[in-house]
C-alpha positions as CSV (number, residue, x, y, z in Angstrom):
1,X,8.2,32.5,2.1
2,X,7.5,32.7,5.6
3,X,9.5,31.8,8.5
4,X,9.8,28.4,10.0
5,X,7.6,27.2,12.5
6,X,9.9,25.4,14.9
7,X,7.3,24.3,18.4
8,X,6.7,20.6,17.6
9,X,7.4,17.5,20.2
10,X,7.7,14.4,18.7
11,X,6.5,11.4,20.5
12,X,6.9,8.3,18.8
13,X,8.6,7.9,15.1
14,X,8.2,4.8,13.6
15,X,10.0,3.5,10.1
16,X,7.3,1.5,8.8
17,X,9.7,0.9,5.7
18,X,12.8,2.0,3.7
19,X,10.9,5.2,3.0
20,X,8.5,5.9,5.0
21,X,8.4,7.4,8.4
22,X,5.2,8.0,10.5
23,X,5.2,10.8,13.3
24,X,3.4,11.3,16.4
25,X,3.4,14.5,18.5
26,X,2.2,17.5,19.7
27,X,2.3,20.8,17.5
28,X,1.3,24.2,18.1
29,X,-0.9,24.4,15.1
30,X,-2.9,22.3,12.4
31,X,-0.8,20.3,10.6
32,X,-1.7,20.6,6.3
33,X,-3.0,17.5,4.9
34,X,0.3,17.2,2.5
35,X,2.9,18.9,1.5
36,X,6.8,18.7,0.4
37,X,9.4,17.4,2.6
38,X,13.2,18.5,2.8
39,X,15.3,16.6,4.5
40,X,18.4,18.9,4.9
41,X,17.3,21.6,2.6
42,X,18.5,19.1,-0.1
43,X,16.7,15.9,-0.3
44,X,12.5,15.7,-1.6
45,X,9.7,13.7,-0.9
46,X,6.2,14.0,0.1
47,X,4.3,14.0,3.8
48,X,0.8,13.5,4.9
49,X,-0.5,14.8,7.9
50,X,-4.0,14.4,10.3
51,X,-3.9,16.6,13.3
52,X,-6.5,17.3,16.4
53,X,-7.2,19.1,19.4
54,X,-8.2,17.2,22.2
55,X,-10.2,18.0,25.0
56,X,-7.9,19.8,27.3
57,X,-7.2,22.4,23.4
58,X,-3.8,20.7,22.8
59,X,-3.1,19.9,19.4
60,X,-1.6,16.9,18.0
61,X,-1.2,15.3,14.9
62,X,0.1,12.2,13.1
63,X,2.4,12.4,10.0
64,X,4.0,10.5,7.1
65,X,7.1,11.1,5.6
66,X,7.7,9.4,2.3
67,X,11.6,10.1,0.6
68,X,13.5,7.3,-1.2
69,X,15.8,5.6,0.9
70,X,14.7,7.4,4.1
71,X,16.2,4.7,6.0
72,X,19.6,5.0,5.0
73,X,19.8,8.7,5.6
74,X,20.5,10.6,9.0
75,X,18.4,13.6,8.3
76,X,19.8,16.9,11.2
77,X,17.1,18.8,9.4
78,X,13.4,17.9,8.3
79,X,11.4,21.1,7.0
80,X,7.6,20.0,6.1
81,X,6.6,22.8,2.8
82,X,2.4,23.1,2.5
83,X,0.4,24.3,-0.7
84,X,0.8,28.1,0.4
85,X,4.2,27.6,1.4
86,X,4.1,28.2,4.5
87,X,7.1,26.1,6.5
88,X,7.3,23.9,9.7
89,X,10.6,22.8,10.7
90,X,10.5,19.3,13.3
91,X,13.0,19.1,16.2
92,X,15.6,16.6,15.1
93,X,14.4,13.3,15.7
94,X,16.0,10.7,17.5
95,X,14.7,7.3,19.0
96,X,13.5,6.3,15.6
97,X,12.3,2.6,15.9
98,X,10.9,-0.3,13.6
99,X,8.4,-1.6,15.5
100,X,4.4,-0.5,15.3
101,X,3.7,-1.8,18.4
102,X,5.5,1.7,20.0
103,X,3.3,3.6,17.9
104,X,0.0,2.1,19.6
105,X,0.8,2.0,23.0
106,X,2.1,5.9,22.6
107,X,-1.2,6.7,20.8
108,X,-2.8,4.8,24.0
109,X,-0.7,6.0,26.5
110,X,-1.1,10.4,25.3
111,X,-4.4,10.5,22.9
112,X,-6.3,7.1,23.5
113,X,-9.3,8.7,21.2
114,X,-7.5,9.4,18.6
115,X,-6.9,5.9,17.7
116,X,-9.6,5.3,15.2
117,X,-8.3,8.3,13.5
118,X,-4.6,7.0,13.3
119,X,-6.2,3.6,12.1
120,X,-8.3,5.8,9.0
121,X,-4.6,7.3,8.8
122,X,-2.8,4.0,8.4
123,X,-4.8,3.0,5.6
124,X,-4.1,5.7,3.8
125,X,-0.7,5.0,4.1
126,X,-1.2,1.5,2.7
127,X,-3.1,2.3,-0.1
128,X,0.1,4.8,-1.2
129,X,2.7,2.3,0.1
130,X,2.1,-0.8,-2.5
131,X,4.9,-0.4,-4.6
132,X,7.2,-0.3,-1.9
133,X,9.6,-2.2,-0.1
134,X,9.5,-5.7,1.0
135,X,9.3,-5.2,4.8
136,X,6.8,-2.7,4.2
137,X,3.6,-5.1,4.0
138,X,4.8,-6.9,7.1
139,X,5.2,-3.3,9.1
140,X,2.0,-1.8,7.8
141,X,0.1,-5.0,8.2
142,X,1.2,-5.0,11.8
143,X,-0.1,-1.6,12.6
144,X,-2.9,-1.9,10.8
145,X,-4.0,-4.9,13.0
146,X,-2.8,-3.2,16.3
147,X,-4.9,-0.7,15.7
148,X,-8.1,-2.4,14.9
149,X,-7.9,-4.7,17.3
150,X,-7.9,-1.9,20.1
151,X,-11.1,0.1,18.0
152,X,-12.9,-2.5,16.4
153,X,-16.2,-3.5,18.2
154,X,-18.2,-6.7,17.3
155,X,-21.0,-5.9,14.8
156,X,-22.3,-9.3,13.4
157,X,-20.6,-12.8,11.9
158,X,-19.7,-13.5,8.2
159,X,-21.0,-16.8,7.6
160,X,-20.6,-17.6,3.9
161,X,-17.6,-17.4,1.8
162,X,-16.6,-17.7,-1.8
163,X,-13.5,-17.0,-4.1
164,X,-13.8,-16.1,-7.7
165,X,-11.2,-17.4,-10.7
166,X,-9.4,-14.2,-10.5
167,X,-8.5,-14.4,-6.3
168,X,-10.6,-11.9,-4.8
169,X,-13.6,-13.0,-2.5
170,X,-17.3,-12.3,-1.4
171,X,-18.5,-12.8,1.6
172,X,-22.1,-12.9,3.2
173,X,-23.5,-12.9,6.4
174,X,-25.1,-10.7,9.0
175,X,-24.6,-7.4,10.9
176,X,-25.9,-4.1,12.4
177,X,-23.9,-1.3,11.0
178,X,-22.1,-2.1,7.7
179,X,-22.4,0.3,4.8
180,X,-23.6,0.2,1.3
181,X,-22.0,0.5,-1.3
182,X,-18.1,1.3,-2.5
183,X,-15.4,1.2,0.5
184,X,-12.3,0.0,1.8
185,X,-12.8,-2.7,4.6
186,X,-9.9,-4.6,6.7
187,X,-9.0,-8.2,6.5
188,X,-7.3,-9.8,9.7
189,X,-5.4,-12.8,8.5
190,X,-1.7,-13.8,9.0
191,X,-1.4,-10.3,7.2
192,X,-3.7,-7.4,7.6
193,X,-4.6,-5.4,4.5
194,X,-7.5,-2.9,3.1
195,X,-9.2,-4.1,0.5
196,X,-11.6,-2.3,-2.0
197,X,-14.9,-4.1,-2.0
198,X,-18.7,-3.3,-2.7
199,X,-21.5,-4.1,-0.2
200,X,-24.9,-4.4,0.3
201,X,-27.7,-5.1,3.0
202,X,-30.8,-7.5,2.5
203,X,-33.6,-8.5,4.8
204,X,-33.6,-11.6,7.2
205,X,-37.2,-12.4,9.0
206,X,-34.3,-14.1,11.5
207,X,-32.3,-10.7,12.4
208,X,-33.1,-8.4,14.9
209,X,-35.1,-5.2,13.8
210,X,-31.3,-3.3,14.1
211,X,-29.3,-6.2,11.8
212,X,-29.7,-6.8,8.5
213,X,-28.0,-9.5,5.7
214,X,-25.2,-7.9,4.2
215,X,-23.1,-9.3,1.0
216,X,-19.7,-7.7,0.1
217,X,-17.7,-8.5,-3.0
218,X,-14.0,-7.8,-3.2
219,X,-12.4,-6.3,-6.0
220,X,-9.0,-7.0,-5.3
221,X,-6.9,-10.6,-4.7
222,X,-8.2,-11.7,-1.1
223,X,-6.2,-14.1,1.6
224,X,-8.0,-17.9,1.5
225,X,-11.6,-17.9,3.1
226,X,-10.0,-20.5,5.6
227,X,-7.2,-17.8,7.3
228,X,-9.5,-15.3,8.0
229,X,-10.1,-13.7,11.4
230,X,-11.9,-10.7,11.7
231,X,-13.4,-8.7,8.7
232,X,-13.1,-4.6,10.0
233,X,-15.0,-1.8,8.9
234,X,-15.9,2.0,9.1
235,X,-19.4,2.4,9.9
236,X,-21.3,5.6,10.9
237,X,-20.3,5.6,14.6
238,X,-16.4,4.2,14.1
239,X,-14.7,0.5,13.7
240,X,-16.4,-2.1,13.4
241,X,-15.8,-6.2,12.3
242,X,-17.6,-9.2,11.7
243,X,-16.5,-12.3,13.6
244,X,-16.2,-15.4,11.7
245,X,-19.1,-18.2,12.2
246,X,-17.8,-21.1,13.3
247,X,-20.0,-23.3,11.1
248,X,-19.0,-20.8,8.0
249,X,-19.7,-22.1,4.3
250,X,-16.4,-22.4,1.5
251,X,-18.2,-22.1,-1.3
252,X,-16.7,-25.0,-3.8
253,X,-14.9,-23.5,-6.8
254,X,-16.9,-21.9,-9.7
255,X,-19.8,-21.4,-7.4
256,X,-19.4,-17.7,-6.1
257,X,-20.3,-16.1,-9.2
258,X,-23.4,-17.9,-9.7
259,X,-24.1,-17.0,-6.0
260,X,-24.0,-13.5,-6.3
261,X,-26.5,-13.2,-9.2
262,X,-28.6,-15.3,-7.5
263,X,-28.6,-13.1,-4.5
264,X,-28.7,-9.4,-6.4
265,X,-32.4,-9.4,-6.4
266,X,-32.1,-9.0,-2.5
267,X,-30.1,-5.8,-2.5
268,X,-32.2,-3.1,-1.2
269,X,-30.0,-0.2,-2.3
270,X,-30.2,-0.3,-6.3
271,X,-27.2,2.1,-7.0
272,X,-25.5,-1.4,-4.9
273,X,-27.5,-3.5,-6.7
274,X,-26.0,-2.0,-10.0
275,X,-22.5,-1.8,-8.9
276,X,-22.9,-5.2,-7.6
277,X,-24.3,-6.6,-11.1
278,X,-21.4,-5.0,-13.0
279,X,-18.9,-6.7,-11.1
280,X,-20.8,-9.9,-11.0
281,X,-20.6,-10.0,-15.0
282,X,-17.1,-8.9,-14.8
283,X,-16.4,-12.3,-13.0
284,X,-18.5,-15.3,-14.8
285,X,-16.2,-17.6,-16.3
286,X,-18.3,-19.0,-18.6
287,X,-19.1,-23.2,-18.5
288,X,-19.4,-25.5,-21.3
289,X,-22.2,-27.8,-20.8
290,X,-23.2,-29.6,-23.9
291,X,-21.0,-32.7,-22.8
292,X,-22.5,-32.7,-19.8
293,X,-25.9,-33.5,-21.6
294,X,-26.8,-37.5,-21.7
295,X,-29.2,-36.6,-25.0
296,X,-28.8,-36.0,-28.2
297,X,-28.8,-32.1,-28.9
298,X,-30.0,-30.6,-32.3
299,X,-27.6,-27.9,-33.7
300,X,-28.1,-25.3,-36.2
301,X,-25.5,-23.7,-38.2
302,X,-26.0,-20.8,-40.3
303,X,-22.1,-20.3,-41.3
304,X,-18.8,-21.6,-40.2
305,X,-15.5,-19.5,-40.7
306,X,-12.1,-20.9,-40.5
307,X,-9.9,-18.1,-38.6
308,X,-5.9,-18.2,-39.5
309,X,-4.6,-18.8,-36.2
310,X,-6.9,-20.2,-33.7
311,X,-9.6,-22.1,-36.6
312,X,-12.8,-23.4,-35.8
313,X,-14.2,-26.9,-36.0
314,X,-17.7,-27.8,-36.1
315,X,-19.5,-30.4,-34.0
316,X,-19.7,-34.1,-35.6
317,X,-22.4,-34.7,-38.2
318,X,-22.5,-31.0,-38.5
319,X,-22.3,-29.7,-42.4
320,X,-22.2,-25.9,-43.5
321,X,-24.3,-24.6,-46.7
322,X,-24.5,-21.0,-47.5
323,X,-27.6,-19.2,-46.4
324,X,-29.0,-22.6,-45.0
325,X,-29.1,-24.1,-41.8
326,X,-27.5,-27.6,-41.9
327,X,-28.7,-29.6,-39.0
328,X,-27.1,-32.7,-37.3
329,X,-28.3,-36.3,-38.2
């Protein structure tokens, strides 16, 4: 193995929960994208690193420790291991805080362009922090929105919104840059969070040439339509977010899965449009409707079976032959 690789500065160190740290700093060469940790040459975990060269050829690089019970321990040593085993040993840290906030104004303050990649790095973080601590989703969700609010630019308004049975939401409105198809987009509520969702763009005569209609379903339990502020996204040239309309439409209950069939046949991507479909299906709940109907309704029956367990009853003035169809009176 090959000897530790000890010139690092560490500029901010940030416990986003009971184990996990995040790192800024300068190092003197790319940091691996994960690795090992040892803490002390005894204790394990894992890291995950991003690092840079900005304009001036200074590297830098942003990384996360992850070791159960990080913040009860008062590490002298931490030694990150790569693949190939090559080693880098950090300078022992110190000033470690709790609060995001020092984490944004130091990314601000020493590598302002780097910010959109810390925000891509955050999430990954998230998605690998959800069984964790309590205090995590308050810490993460903190950074998360201090970082999208200084990267995010306005790219159109979401101006409909509906919430399937099973608590995750689609949304549909209007903007220049979204993506199609599968990604992760942010949601700005009392919590900020990344959410897996599935979009796709359709044509408005009322858009300019640039802007398109764009519907999104989410595939995971959303926060209600009516805390919402900001919906963030990667696009092509960085973060971007719809606003909310101020006139927005709540879909009533029931209604959203309807909506998005009846708006699939607008998707101009069909690999969305598929994707789209599936996940439509996966969320109609079915509605009985017969006693709805002020009419009388003809029935046919061509054989009832009684189940052990759950049964099954006929309609009234129904009656069951073998082979025949027995029709109500």
């Amino acid at each position: 193995m090959k000897e530790p690789i000890t010139k690092a500065d560490i500029t901010a160190a940030i416990l986003l929960d009971d184990d996990t740290l995040v790192l800024f700093g300068a190092i003197d060469r790319a940091l691996p994208a994960q690795g090992a940790v040892h803490l002390d040459g005894s204790v394990e975990g894992r890291y995950a690193g991003r690092s840079w060269a900005d304009a001036e050829g200074e590297r830098w690089f942003l990384g996360g420790i992850r070791v159960p019970g990080l913040a009860q321990m008062r590490p002298s040593r931490v030694e990150l291991a790569d693949e190939k085993g090559e080693r880098l040993v950090l300078p022992r840290l110190s000033n470690v805080r709790t609060n995001p906030s020092h984490l944004v104004s130091a990314l601000k303050g020493f590598q302002p362009g780097a910010l959109a990649v810390a925000l891509d790095f955050a999430i990954q973080l998230a998605a690998s922090s959800k069984d964790g601590a309590e205090n995590e989703s308050d810490r993460i969700g903190r950074l998360l929105s201090g970082l999208a609010q200084e990267v995010s630019q306005p790219d159109g308004f979401a101006e409909v919104f509906g919430r399937f049975r099973d608590g995750s939401l689609m949304l549909q409105g209007w903007a220049r840059s979204f993506r199609n198809g599968a990604q992760k987009i942010l949601i700005e509520a009392e919590d900020t969070a990344a959410y897996r969702a599935t979009a796709g763009a359709f044509a408005r005569p009322d858009l300019p040439p640039e802007a398109s209609g764009v519907m999104a379903v989410l595939t995971d339990q959303t926060p209600l339509p009516t805390a919402i502020r900001r919906i963030h996204y990667r696009a092509a040239e960085g973060w971007r977010h719809l606003e909310i309309f101020e006139h927005r439409t709540i879909l009533p209950d029931g209604v959203a899965s309807a909506h998005v069939r009846d708006m699939l046949g607008n998707i101009q991507d069909a690999e969305t449009r598929q994707r789209m479909t599936r996940i439509a299906a996966s969320r109609y709940d079915g509605a009985e409707t017969v006693s709805r109907l002020d009419i009388p309704v003809r029935t046919g029956l061509d054989m009832a079976l009684r189940v052990p367990g759950p049964g099954c009853s006929l309609p009234a003035g129904c009656s069951t032959r073998r082979g025949r169809s027995a029709r109500s009176r």
